[in-house]
NUTI-732639 format. One line per field, with one value per residue: residue number from 1; x, y, z of N, C-alpha, C, O in turn. Coordinates in pm, whole numbers, plus 50000, padded with zeros to 5 digits. Each point is the difference from the previous one (the first is absolute). Layout:
num <- [NUM/...]
nX <- [X/...]
nY <- [Y/...]
nZ <- [Z/...]
caX <- [X/...]
caY <- [Y/...]
caZ <- [Z/...]
cX <- [X/...]
cY <- [Y/...]
cZ <- [Z/...]
oX <- [X/...]
oY <- [Y/...]
oZ <- [Z/...]
//
This chain:
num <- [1/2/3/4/5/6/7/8/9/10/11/12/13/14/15/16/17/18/19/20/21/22/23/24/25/26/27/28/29/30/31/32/33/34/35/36/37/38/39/40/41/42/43/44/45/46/47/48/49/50/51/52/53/54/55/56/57/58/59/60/61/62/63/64/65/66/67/68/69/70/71/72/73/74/75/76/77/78/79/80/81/82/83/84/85/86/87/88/89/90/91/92/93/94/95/96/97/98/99/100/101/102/103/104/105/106/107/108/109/110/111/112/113/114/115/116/117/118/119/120/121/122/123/124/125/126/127/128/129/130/131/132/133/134/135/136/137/138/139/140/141/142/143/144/145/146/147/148/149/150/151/152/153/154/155/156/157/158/159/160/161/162/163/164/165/166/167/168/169/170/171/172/173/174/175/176/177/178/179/180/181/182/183/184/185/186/187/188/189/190/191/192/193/194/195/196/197/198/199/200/201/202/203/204/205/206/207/208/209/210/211/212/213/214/215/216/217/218/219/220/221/222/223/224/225/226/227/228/229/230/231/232/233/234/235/236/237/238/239/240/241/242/243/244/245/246/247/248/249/250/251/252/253/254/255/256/257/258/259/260/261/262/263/264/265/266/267/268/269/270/271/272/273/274/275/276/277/278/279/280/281/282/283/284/285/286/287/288/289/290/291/292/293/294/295/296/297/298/299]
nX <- [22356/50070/50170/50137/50045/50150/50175/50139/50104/50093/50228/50100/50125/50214/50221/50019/49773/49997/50119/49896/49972/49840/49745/49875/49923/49774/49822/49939/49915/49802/49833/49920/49837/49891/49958/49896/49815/49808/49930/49904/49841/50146/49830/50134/50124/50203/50039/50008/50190/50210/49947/50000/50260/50188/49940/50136/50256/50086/49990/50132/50164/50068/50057/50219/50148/50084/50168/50217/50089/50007/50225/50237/50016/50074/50202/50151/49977/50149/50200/49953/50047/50145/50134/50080/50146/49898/49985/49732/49853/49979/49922/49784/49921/50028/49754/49888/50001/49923/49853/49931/50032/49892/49824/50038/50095/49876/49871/50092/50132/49878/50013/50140/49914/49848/50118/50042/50135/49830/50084/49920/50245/50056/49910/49855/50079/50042/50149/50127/49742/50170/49829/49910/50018/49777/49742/49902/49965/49908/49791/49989/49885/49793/49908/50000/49800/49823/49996/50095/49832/50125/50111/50145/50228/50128/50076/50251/50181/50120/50051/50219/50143/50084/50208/50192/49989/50135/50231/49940/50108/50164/50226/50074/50140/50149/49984/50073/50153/50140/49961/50018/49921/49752/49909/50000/49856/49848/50064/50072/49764/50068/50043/50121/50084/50004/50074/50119/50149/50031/50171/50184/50040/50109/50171/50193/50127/50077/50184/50087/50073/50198/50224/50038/50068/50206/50069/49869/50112/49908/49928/49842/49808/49865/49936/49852/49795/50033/49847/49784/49902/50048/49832/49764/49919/50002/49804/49918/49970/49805/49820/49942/49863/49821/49770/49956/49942/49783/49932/49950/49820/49861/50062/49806/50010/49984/49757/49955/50085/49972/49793/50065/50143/50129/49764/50149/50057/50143/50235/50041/49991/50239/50157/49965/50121/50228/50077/50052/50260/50021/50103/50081/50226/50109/49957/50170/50197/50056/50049/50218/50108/50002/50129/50215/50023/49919/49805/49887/49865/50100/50097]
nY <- [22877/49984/49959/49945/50116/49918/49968/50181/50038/49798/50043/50198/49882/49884/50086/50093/49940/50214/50117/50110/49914/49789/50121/50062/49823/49982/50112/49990/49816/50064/50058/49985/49849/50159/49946/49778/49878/50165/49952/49878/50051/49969/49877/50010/49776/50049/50067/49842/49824/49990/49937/49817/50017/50063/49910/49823/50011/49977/49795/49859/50127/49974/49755/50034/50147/49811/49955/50031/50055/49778/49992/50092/50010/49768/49932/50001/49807/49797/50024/49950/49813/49866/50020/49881/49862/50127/50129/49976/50099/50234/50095/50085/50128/50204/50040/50109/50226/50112/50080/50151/50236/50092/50105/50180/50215/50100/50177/50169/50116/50033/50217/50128/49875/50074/50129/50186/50103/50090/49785/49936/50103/49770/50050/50024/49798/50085/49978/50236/49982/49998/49853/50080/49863/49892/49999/50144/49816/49832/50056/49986/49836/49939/50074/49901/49886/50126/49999/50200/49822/50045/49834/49990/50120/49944/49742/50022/50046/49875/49790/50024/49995/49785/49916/50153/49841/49876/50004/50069/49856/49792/50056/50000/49849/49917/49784/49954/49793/50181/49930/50196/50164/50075/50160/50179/50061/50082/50228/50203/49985/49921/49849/49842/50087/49947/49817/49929/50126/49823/49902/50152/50145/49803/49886/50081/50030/49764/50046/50016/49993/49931/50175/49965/49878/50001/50073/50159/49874/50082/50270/50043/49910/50100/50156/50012/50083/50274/49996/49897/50051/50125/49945/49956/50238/50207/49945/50139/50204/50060/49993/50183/50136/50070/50062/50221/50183/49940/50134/50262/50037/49987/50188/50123/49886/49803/49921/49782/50140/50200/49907/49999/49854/50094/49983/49949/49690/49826/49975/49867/49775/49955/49980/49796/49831/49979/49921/49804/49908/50008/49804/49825/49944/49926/49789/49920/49969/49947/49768/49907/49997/49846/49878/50008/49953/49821/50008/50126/50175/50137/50176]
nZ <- [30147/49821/50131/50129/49796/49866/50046/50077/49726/50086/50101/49931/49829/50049/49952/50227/49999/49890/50200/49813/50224/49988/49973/50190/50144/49948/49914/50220/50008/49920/50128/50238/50004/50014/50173/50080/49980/50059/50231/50177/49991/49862/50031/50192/49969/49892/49789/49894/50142/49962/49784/49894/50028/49978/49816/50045/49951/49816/49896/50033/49881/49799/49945/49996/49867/49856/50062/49989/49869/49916/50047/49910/49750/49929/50017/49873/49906/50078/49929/49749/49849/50032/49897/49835/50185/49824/50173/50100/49875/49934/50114/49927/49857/50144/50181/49788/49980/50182/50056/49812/50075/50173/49865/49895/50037/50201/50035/49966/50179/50204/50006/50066/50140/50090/49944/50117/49938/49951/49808/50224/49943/49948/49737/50144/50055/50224/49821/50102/49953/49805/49921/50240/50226/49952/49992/50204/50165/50064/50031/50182/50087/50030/50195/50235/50088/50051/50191/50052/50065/49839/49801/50173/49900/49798/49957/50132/50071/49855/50037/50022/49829/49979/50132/49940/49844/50106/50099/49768/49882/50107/50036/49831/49916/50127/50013/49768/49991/49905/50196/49896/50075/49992/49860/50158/50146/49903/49932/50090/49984/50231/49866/49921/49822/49815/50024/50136/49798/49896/49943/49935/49806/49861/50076/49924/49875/50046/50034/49776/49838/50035/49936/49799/49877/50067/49824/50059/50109/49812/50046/50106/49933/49869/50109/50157/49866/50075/50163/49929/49837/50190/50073/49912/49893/50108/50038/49853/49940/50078/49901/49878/50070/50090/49939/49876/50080/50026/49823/50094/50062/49831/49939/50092/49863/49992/49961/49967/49842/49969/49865/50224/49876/49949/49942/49847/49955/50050/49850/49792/50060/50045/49855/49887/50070/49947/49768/49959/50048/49781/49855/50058/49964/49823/49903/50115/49937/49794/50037/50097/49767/49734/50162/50066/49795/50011/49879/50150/49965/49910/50116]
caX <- [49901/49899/49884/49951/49865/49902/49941/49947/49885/49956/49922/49883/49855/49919/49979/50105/50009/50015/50117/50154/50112/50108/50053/50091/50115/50022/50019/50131/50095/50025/50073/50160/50135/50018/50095/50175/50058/50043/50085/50147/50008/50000/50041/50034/49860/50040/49945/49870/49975/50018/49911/49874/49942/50027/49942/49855/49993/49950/49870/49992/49945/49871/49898/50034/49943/49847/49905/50018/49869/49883/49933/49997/49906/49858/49977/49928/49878/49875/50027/49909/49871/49967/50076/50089/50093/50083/50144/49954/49945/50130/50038/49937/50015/50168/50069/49971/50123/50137/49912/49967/50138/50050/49922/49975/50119/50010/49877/50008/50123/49908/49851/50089/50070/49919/49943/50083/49939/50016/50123/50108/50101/49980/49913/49926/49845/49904/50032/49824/49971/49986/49990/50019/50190/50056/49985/50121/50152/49980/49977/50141/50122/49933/50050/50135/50020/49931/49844/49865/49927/49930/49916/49903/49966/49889/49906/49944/49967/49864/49890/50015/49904/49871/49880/49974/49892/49856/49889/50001/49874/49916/49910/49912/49925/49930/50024/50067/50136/50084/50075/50148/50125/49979/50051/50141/49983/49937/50081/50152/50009/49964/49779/50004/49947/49869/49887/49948/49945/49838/49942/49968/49912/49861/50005/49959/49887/49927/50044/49927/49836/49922/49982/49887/49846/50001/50001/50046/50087/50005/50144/50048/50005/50125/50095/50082/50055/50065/50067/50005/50046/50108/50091/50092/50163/50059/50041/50077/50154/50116/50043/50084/50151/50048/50075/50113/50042/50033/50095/50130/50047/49991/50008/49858/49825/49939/49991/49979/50178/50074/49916/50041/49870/49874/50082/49910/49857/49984/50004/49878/49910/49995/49931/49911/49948/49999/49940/49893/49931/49993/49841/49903/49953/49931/49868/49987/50046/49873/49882/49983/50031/49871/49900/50022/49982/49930/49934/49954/49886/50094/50061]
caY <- [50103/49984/49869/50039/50099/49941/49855/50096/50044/49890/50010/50059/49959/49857/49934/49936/49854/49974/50042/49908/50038/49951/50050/50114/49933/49955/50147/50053/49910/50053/50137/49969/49941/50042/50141/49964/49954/50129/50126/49890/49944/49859/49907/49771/49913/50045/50108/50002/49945/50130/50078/49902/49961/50133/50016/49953/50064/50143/49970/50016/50115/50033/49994/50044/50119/50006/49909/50102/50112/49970/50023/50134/50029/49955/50064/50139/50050/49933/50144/50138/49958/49958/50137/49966/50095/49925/49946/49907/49889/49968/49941/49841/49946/49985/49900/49894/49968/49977/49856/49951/49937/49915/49889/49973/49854/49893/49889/49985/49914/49925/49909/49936/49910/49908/49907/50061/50055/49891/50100/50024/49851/49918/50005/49889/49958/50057/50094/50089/50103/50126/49974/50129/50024/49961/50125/50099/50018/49960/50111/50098/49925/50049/50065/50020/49877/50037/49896/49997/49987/50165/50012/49954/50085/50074/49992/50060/50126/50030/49944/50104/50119/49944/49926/50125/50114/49883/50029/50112/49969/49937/50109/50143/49955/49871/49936/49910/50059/49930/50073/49974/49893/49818/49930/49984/49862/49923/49944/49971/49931/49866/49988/49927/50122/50073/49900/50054/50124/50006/49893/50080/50083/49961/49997/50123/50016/49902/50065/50118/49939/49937/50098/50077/49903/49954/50139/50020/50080/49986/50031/49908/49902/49988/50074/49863/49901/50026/49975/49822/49994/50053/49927/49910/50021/49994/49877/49919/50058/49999/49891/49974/50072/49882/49890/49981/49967/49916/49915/49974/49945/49875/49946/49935/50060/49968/50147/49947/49917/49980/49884/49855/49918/50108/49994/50116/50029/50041/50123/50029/49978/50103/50186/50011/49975/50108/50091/49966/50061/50159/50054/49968/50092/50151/49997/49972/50138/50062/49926/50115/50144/50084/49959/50118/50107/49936/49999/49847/49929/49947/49916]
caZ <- [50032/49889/49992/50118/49980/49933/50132/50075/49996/49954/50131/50049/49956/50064/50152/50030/50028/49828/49906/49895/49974/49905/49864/50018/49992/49811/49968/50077/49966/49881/50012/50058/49925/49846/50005/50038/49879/49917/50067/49997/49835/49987/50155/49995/50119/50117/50018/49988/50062/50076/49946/50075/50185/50004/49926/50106/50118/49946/50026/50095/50068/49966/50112/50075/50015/49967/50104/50112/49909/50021/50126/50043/49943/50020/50131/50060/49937/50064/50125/50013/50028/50160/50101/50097/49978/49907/50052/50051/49888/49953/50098/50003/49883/50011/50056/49933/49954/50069/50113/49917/49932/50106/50006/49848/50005/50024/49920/49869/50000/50072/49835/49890/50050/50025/49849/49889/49877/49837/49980/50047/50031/50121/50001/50025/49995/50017/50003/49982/49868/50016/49915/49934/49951/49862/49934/49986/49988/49836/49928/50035/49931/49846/49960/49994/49898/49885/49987/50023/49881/49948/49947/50105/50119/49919/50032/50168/50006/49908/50055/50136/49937/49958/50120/50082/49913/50022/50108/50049/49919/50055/50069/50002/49941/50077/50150/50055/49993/49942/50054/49939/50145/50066/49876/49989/50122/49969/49859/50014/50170/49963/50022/50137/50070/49951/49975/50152/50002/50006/50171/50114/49964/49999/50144/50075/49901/50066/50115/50017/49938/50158/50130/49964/50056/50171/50055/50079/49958/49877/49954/50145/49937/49917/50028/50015/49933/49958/50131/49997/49875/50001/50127/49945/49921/50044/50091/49878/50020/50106/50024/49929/50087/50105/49953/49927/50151/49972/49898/50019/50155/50037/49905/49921/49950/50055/50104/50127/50029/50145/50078/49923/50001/49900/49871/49907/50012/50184/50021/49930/50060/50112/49936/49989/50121/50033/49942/50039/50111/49975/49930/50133/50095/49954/49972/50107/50048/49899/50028/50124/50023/49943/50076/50068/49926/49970/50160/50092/49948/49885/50074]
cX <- [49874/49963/49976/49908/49899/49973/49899/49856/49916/49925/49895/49882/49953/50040/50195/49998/49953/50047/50052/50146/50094/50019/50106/50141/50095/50062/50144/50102/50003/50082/50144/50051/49983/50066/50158/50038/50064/50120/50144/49981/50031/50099/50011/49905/50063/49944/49829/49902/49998/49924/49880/49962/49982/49837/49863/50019/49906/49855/49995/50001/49886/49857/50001/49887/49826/49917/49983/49950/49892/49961/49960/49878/49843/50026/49971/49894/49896/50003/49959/49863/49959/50063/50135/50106/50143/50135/50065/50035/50176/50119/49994/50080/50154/50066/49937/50125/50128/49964/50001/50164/50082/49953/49959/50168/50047/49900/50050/50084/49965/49925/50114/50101/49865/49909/50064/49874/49999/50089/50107/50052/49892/49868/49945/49892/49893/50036/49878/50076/50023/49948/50061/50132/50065/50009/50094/50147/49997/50001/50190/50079/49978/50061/50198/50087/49980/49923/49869/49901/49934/49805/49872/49939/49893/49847/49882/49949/49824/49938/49934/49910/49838/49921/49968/49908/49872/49965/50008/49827/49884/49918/49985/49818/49901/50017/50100/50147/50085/50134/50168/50065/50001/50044/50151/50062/49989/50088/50108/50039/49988/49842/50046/50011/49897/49880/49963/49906/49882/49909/49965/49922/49866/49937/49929/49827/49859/49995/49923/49847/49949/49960/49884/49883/49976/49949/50058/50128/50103/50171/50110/50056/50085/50131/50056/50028/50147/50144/50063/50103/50083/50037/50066/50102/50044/50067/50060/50086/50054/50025/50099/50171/50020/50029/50137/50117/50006/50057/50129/50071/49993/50042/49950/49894/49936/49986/50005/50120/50002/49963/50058/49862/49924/50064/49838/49835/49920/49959/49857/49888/50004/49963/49866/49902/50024/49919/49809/49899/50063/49828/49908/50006/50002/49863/49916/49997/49896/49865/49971/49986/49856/49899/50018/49928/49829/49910/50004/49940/50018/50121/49974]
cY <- [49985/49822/50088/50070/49891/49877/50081/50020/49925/49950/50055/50016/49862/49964/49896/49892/49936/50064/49921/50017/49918/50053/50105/49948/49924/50090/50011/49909/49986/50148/49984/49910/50051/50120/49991/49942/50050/50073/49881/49931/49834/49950/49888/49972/50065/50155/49995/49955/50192/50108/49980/50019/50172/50038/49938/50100/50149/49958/49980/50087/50054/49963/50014/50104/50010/49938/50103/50092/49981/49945/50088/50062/49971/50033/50159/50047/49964/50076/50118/49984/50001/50146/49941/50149/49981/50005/49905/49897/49963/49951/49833/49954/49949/49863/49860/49949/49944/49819/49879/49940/49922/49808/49914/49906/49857/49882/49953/49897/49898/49888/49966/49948/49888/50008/50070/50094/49949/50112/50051/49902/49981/49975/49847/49940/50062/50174/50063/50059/50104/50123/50212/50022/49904/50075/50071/49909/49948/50157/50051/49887/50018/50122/50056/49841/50060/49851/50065/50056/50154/49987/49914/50077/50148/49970/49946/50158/50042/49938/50077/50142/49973/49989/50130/50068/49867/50056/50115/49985/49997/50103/50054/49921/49918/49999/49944/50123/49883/50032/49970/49942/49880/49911/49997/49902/49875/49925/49940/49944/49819/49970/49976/50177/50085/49902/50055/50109/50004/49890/50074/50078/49906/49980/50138/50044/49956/50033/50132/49980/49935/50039/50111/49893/50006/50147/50032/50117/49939/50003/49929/49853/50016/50053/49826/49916/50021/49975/49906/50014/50072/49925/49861/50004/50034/49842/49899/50018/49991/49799/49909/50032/49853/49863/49961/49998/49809/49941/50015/49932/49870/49934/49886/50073/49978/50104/49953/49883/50048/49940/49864/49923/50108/49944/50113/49992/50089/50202/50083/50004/50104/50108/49991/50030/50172/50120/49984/50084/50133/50103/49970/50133/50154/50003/50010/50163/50109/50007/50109/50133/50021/49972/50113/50114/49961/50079/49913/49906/49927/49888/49852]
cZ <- [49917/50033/50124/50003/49925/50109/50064/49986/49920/50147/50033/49899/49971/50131/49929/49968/49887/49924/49929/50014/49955/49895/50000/50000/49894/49972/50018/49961/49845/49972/49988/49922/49859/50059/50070/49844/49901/50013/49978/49844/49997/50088/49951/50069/50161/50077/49978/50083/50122/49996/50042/50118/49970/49986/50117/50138/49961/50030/50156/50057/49951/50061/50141/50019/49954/50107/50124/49934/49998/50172/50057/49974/50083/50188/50006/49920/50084/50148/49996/50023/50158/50027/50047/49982/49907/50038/50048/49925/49958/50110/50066/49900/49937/50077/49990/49870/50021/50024/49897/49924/50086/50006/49898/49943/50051/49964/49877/49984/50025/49857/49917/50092/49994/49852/49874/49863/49891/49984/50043/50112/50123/50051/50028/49912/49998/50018/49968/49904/50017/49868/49906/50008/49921/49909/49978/49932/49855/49926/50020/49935/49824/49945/49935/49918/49793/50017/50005/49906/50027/50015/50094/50093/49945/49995/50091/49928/49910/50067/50137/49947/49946/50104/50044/49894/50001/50132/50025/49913/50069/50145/49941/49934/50071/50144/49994/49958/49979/50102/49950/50124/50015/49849/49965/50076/49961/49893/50062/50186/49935/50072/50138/50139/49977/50013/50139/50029/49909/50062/50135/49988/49985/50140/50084/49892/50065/50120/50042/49983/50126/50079/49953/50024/50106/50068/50136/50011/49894/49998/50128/49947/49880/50064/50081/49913/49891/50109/49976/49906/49999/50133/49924/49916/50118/50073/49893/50017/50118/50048/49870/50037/50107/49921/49953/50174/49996/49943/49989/50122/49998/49811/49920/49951/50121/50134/50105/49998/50168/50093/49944/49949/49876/49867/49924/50031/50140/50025/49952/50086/50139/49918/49988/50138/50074/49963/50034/50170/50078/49941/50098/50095/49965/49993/50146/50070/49922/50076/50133/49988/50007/50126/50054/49946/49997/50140/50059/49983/49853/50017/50036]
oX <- [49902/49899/49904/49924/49883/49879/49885/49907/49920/49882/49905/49897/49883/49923/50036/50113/49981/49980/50073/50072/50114/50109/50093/50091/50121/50120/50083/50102/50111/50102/50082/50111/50062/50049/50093/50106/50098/50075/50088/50104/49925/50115/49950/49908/49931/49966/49939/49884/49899/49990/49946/49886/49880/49963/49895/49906/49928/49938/49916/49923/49915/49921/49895/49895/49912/49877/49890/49899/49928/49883/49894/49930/49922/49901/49911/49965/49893/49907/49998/49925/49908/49924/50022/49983/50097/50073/50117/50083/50062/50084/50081/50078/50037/50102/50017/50036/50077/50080/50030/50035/50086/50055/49966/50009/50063/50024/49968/49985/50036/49978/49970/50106/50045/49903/50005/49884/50094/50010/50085/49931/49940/49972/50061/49921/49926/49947/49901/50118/49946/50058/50048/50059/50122/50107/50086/50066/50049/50110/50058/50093/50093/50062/50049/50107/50079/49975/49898/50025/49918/49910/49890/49900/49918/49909/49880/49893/49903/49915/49881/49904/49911/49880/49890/49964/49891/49881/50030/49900/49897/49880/49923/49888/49883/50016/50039/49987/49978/50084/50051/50063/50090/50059/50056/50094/50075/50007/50017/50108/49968/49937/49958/49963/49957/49898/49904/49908/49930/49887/49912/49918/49895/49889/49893/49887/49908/49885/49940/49917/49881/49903/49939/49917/49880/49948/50096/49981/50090/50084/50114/50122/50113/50095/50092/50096/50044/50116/50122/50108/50043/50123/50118/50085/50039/50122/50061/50073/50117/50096/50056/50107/50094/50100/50069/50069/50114/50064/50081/50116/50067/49980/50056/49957/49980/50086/50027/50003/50017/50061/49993/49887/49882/50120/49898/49919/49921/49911/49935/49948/49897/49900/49943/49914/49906/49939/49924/49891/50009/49924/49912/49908/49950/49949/49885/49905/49931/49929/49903/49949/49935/49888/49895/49956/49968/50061/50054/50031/49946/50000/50077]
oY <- [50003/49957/50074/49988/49999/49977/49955/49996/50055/49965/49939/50058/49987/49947/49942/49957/49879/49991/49911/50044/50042/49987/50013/50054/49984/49998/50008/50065/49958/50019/50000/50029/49923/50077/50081/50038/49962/50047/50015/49945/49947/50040/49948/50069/50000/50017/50092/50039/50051/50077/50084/50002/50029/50066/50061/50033/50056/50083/50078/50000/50038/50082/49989/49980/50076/50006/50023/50007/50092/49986/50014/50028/50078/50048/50050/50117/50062/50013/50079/50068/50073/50042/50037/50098/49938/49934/49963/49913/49895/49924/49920/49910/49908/49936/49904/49886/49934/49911/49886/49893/49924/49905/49882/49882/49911/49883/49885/49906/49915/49884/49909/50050/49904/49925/49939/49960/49925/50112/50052/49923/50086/49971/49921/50071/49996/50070/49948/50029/50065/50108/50024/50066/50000/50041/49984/50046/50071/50032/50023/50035/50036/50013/50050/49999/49957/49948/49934/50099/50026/50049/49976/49992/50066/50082/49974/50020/50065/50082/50012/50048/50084/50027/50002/50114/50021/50025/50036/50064/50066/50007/50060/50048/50009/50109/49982/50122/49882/50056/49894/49894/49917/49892/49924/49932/49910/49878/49878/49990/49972/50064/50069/50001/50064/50069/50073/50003/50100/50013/49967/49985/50041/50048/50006/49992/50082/49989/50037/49999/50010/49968/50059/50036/50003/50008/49929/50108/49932/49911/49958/49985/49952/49931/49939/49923/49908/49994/49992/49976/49987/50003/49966/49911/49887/49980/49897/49910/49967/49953/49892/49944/49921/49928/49902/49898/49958/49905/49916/49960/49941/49881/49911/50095/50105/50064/50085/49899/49906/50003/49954/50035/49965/49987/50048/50090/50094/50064/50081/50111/50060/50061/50097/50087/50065/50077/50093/50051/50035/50091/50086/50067/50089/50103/50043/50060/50069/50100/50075/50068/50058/50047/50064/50077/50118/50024/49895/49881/49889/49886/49941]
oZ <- [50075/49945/49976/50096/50040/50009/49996/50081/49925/50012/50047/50033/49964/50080/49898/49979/49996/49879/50044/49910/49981/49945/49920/49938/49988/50026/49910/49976/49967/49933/49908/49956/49926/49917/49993/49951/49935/49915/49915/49962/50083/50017/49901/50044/50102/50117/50055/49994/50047/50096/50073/50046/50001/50097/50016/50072/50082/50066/50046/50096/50081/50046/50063/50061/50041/49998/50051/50069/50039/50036/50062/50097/50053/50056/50070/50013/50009/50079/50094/50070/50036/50088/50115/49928/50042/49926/49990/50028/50013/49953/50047/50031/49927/49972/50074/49971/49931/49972/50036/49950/49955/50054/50012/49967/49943/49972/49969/49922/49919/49966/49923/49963/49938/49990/49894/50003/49975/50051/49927/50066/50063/50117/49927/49939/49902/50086/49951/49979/50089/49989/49889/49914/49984/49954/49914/49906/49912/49954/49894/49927/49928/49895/49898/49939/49916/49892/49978/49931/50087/50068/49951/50072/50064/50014/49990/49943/50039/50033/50032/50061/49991/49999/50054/50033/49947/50020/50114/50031/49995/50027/50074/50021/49964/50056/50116/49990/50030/49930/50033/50002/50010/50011/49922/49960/50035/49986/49988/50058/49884/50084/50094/50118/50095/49991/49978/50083/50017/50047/50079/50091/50052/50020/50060/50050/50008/50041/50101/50091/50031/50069/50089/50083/50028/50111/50030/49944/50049/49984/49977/50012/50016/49963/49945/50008/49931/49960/50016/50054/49885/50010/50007/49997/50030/50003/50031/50041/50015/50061/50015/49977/49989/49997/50028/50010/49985/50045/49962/50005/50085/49976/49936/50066/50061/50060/50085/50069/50078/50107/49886/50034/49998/49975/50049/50026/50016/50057/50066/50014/50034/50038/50050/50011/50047/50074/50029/50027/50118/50035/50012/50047/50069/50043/49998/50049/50074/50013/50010/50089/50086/49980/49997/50085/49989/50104/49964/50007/50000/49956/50075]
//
């Protein structure tokens, strides 16, 4: 009940989609295992191993509930705004749940038959990172092992209090900010995931700056270029899902194994080519709307 009020109302003052909720989740798997440890007292490698899983399912429900809080939340706030009908909403929202747990297991199973998780049995070569349910499970084994370093996590904590009295400095004082989330990100994510997210902000930045030179309709133009840039995390993912469909079906990396004759270079050159004439024709398609919108005589 209390992460569910705090995800909630973390929602409704940044927005669902920079909720911290791995910290909340930290939180929750320290909690819980200093309080089964306490309560069951000293364990073997047998019971401790039991303790452990006991201890990620407790996190698992937990984000469970923090994530469905902060949907819940940021949906019906964005439903008062517009006027929607919040039964409605909740309702919607129930059979996004339902939809989500129906769908969310099998992908998963899907991604760990065709490349596996670092860390866990039957992991691949090209197994995916899972770098925050390392986290958690390391922190729960530390804990219930007595491995875990106190004194790292203290001074996480003091640095965490430093970066929140620099950018509280820095606004009240100036233009720029020190934001504690993105530095917490920043500390305990791998580059190879964080190096994207200011490559992308410098991008949109330029982006923007373009669509203000060009004038015209200004907010029209960025709003696609936010289109662009949330269609491609979406098509990441969902073609990450198919792919991994390939690899298990055909038991190769390789994305174009079910074409005889393809070996890696070949494949490379069709994405490019593809990807290529995609961008052709979105630019193509751009090219028609803004002619539509345009007078005649302009035109």
């Amino acid at each position: 009940l209390v992460i569910a009020a705090v995800c909630g109302y973390m929602a409704g003052l940044i927005g669902s989609s920079n909720s911290p909720i791995s910290g909340v989740g930290i939180l929750t798997v320290l909690i819980a295992a200093l309080v089964i440890k306490v309560v069951f007292g000293r364990a073997d490698a047998e019971q401790s191993t039991a303790l452990v899983a006991f201890t990620l399912f407790v996190a698992a429900v937990t984000f469970g509930v923090a994530t469905i809080s902060n949907d819940n939340l940021q949906d019906l706030k964005t439903g008062q705004l517009v006027g929607a009908t919040p039964w409605k909403q909740q309702v919607a929202l129930v059979i996004g749940v339902l939809f989500g747990s129906a769908i969310i297991p099998p992908v998963l199973d899907l991604m760990q038959q065709a490349f596996g998780f670092l860390g866990a049995p039957g992991a691949t070569d090209h197994a995916l990172a899972a770098p925050q349910a390392a986290l958690i499970s390391s922190l729960a084994k530390g804990v219930f092992g007595g491995s875990l370093n106190w004194s790292l996590i203290g001074l996480g904590a003091a640095i965490g209090a430093v970066v929140v009295i620099v950018d509280e400095i820095l606004t009240r004082t100036s233009r720029f900010s020190l934001p504690p989330l993105a530095v917490g990100m920043g500390m305990y994510l791998p580059m190879s995931l964080t190096l994207i997210i200011p490559l992308g902000s410098l991008l949109g930045f330029f982006y923007n700056r373009w669509a203000d030179q060009t004038g015209g309709d200004v907010d029209r133009k960025k709003r696609l270029g936010v289109l662009l840039a949330t269609g491609m995390i979406v098509g990441e993912s969902l073609y990450g899902v198919v792919f991994a469909g390939f690899v298990a079906g055909t038991g190769s990396d390789d994305p174009f194994a079910i074409f005889p004759g393809n070996d890696g270079t070949s494949a490379e050159v069709n994405g490019v080519i593809a990807f290529a004439a995609v961008l052709l024709w979105l630019y193509m398609r751009t090219r028609r709307i803004s002619a539509r919108e345009l007078p005649v005589s302009q035109a």
